[in-house]
C-alpha positions in Angstrom: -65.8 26.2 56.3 -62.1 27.6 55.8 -59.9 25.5 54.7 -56.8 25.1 56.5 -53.5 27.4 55.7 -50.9 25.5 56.6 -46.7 26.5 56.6 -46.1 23.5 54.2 -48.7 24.7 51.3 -46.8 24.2 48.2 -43.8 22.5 49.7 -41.2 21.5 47.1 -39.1 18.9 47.0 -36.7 20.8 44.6 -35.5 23.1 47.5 -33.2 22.0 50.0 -35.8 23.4 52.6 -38.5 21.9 51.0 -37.0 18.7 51.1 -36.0 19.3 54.7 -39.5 19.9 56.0 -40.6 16.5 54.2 -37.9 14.6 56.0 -39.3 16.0 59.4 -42.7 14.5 58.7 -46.0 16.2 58.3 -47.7 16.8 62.3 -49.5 14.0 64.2 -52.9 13.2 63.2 -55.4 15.3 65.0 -57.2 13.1 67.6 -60.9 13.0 67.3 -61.8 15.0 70.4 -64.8 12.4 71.4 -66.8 9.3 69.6 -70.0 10.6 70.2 -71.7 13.3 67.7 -73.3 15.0 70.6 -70.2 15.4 72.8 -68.6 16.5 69.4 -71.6 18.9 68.8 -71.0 20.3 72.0 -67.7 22.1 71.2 -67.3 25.4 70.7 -67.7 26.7 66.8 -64.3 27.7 66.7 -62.6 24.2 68.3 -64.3 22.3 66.0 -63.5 24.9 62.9 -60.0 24.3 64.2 -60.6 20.6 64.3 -62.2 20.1 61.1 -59.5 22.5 60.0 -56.4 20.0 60.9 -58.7 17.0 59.8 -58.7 18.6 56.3 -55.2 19.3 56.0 -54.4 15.7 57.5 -56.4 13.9 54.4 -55.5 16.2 51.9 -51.6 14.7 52.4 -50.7 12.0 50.9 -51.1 8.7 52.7 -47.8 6.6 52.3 -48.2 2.6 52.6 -45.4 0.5 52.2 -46.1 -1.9 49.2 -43.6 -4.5 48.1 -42.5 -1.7 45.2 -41.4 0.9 48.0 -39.7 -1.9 49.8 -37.8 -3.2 47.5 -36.8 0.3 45.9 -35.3 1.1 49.3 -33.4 -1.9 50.4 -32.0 -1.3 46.5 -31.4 2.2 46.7 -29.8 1.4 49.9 -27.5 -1.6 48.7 -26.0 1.0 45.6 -25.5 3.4 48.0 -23.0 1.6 50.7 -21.5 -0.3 46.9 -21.2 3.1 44.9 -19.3 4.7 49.0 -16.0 4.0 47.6 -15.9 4.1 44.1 -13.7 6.3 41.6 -16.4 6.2 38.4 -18.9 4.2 36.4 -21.4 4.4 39.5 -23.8 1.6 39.4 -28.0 3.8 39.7 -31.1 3.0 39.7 -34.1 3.7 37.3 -37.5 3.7 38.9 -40.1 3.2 35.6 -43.3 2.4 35.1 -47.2 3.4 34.2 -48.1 7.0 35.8 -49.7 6.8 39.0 -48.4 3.5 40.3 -46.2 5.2 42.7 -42.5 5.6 41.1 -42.5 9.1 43.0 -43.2 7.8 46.1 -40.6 4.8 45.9 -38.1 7.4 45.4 -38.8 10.1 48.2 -38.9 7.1 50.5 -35.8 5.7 49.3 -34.4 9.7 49.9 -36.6 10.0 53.3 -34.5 6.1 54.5 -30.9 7.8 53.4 -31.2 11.1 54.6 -32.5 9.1 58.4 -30.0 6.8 58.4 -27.2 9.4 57.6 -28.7 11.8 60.3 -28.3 8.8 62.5 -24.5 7.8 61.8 -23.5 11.7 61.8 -26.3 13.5 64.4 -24.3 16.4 65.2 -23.0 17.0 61.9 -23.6 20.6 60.4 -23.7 21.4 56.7 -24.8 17.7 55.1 -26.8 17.5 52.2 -27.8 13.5 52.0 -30.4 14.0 49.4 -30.6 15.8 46.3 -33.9 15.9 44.6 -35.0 17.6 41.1 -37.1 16.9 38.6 -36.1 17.6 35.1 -38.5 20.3 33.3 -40.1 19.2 29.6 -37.5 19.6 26.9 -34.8 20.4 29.1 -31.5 21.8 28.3 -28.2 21.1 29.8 -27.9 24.8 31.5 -31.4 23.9 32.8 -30.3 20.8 34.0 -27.5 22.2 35.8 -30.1 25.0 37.1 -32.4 23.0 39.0 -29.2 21.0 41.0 -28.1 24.4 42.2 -31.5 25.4 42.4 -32.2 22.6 45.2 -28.8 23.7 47.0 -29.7 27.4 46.4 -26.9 28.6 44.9 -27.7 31.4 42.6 -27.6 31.1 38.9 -27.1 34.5 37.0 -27.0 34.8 33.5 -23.9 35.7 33.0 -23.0 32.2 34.6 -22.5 29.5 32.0 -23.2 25.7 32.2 -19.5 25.0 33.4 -19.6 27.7 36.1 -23.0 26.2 37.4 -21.8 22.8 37.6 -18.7 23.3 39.2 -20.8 25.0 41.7 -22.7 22.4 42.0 -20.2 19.9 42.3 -18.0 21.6 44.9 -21.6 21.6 47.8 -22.3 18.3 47.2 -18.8 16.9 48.3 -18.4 19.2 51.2 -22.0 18.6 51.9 -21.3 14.6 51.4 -24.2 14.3 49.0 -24.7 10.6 48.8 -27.9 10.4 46.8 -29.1 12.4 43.9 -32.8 12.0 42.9 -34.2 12.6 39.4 -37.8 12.5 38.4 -38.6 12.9 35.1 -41.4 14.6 34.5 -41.5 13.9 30.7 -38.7 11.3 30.0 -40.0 10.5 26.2 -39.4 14.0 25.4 -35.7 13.6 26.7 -34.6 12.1 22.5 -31.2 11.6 22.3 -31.1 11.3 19.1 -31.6 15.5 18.9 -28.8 17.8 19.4 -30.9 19.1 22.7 -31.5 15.6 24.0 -28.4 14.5 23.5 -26.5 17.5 25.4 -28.9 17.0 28.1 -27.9 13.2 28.6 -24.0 13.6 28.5 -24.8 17.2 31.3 -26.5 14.1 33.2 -24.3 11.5 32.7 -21.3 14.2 33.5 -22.7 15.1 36.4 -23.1 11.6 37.4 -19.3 11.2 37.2 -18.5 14.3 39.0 -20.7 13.9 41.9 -19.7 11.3 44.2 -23.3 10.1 44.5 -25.6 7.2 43.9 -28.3 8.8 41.3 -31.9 6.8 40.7 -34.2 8.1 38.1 -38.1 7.9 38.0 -40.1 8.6 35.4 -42.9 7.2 33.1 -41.9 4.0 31.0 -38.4 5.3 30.9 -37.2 2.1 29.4 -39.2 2.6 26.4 -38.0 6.0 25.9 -35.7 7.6 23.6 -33.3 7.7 26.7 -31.9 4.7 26.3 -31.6 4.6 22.7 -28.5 5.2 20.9 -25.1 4.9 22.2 -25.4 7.1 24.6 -28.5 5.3 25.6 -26.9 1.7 26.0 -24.0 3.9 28.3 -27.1 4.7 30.4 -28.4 1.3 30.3 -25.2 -0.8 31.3 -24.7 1.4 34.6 -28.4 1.6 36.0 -30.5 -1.1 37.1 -34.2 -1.2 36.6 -36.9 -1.6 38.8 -40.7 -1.4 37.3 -43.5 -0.2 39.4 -46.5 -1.7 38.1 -50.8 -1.3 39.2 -51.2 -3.5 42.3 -52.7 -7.5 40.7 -55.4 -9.0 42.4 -55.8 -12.8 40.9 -54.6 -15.1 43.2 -55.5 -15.3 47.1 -51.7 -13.7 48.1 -52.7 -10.5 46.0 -56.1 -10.0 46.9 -54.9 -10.2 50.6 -51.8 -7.9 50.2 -54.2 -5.5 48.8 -56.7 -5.5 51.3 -53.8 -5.1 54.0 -52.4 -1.5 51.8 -56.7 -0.4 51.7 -56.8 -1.7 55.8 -53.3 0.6 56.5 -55.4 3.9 54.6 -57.7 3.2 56.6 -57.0 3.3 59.8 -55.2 6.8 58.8 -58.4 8.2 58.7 -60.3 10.7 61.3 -63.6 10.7 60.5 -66.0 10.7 63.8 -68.6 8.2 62.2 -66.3 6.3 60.2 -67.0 2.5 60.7 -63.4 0.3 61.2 -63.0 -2.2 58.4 -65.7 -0.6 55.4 -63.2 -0.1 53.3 -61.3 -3.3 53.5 -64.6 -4.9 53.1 -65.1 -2.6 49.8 -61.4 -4.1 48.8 -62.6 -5.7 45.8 -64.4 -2.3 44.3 -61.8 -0.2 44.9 -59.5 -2.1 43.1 -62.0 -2.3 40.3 -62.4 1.6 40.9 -58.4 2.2 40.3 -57.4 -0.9 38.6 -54.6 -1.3 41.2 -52.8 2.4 40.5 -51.8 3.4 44.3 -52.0 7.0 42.7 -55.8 6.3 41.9 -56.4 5.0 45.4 -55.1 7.4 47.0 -56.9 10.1 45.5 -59.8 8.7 46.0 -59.6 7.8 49.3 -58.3 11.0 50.1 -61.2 13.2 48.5 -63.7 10.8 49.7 -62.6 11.6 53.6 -62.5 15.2 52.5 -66.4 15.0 51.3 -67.4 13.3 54.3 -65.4 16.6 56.8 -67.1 19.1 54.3 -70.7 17.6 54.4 -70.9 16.5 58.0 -71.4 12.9 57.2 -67.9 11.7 58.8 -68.2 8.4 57.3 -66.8 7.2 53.4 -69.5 4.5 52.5 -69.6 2.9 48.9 -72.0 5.3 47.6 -69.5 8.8 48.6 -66.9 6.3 46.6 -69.3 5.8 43.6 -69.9 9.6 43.9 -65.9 10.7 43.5 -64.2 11.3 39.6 -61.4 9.6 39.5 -58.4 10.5 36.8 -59.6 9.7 33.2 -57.2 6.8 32.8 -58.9 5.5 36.2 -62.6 6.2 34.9 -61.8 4.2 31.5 -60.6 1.0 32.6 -63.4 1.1 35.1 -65.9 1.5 32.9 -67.7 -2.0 32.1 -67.7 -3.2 28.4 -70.5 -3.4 26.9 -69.2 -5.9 23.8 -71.7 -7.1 22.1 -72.8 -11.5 22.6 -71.4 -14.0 21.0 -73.7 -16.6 18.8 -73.4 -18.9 21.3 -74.1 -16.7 23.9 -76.9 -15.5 22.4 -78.4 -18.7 21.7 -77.9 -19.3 25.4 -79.6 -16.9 26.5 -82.6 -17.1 24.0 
């Protein structure tokens, strides 16, 4: 079968029309054309190459759920944004930390997705607004490099014989014309970001500069940022007095409330599915595995939800059952806190069980 080549394969973020085409949403999910295999069967080979084609492409996107994390990111984001409209300095942000794969980049781009609606609402025939800014900051950064990937996302071009000054007022001048009201960070490795280095430290104050001179809210993401040499030092405890925190953590599953919140988040993947033999409520009834399967990451589930569908497309099965789960490798943190202990008994328990 040939996969699917979409328009949006490889769509950045970084890129103003990246970011753009994210905003306008991915296309409606392809309807499955009849229930029955044998009506299905009876479609021409290249409608149903077509079909399978779209079905592919659908589950290979990421399926957003709302959790409680994303929700209260956004109403956050949102509430800095309308406090930070009128005021001179010292911004108040937000720092979206956590484990990886618990879904810190997908609070974020929702938070963005919300603020870049709701100012398309308020100004609809507006021409020449940027809402959103969104980077990510590349390992061991600089501050030219920093500066790079804001005009970068704003494509503005950045020749060498440019310096870090020349950028940045650049930079500074599209945003507000442009009325940039939120500027998205996502570290992609925050512990290499040490202040206490002459590099790490430049790179902060380019950040925290930029901050000042871009009348934006900013939010940071990024792996156990709190933790991290980034808010160490003085610069650090600057960083720390202006930015709230908000820690996205694996989904629990202990008490009654959790177990049913999560079986709600595998019940809303679920019904995003098209899979033509796919029985309605098998996962939510496999709730309990799958948590054991991903210990709760959103990231893990995802994935494995995901490449489960794409398995049962690719080998005509059109049904994800516990055994296709079983049968998927998840990420290696995933696979290790899955794996069952196999600690040795204790006296008593040994004694028991003689």
């Amino acid at each position: 079968m040939t996969l699917p080549d979409t328009d949006d394969a490889g769509q950045q973020l970084t890129t103003k029309d990246g970011w753009r085409r994210f905003v306008a949403g991915p296309p409606k999910a392809p309807d499955i054309p009849a229930p029955s295999p044998r009506m299905y069967a009876t479609l021409p080979l290249a409608t149903r190459q077509k079909l399978d084609g779209l079905r592919i492409d659908h589950h290979s996107r990421l399926m957003v759920v709302a959790t409680s994390t994303v929700r209260h990111t956004v109403a956050t984001g949102r509430r800095l944004v309308v406090l930070n409209r009128h005021a001179i300095s010292a911004r108040r942000g937000l720092i979206v930390s956590g484990p990886a794969g618990t879904g810190k980049t997908i609070a974020v781009t929702q938070l963005g997705l919300a603020h870049e609606l709701h100012d398309r609402g308020i100004h609809p025939d507006a021409v020449g607004r940027i809402p959103v800014l969104y980077i990510t900051v590349p390992p061991a950064a600089t501050a030219r490099m920093i500066a790079a990937e804001f005009a970068r996302f704003l494509g503005l071009p950045v020749q060498r014989r440019l310096n870090t000054t020349d950028i940045i007022e650049a930079v500074v001048g599209v945003c507000t014309t442009a009325r940039t009201g939120l500027v998205i960070v996502d570290f992609t490795d925050v512990h290499l970001l040490d202040t206490r280095t002459r590099t790490g430290a430049e790179t902060s104050d380019q950040m925290k500069h930029l901050g000042e001179r871009i009348p934006a809210t900013f939010v940071y993401a990024g792996v156990e940022v709190e933790t991290s040499p980034l808010l160490t030092g003085q610069r650090g405890a600057q960083l720390a007095g202006r930015f709230k925190l908000q820690r996205c953590m694996p989904l629990p599953y202990g008490t009654a409330a959790q177990r049913e919140m999560w079986v709600e988040l595998v019940s809303d993947m679920e019904q995003a599915l098209r899979l033509d033999q796919h029985r309605a409520g098998t996962l939510a009834r496999h709730a309990e595995y799958l948590h054991h399967r991903t210990g709760g990451a959103m990231g893990s589930l995802s994935h494995l939800i995901r490449e489960a569908a794409l398995a049962a497309i690719l080998d005509g099965s059109e049904k994800i059952t516990k055994q296709l789960l079983q049968s998927i490798q998840l990420d290696f943190r995933a696979e290790q806190q899955a794996r069952p202990s196999h600690r040795r008994p204790t006296r008593a328990q040994a004694s028991r069980a003689g």
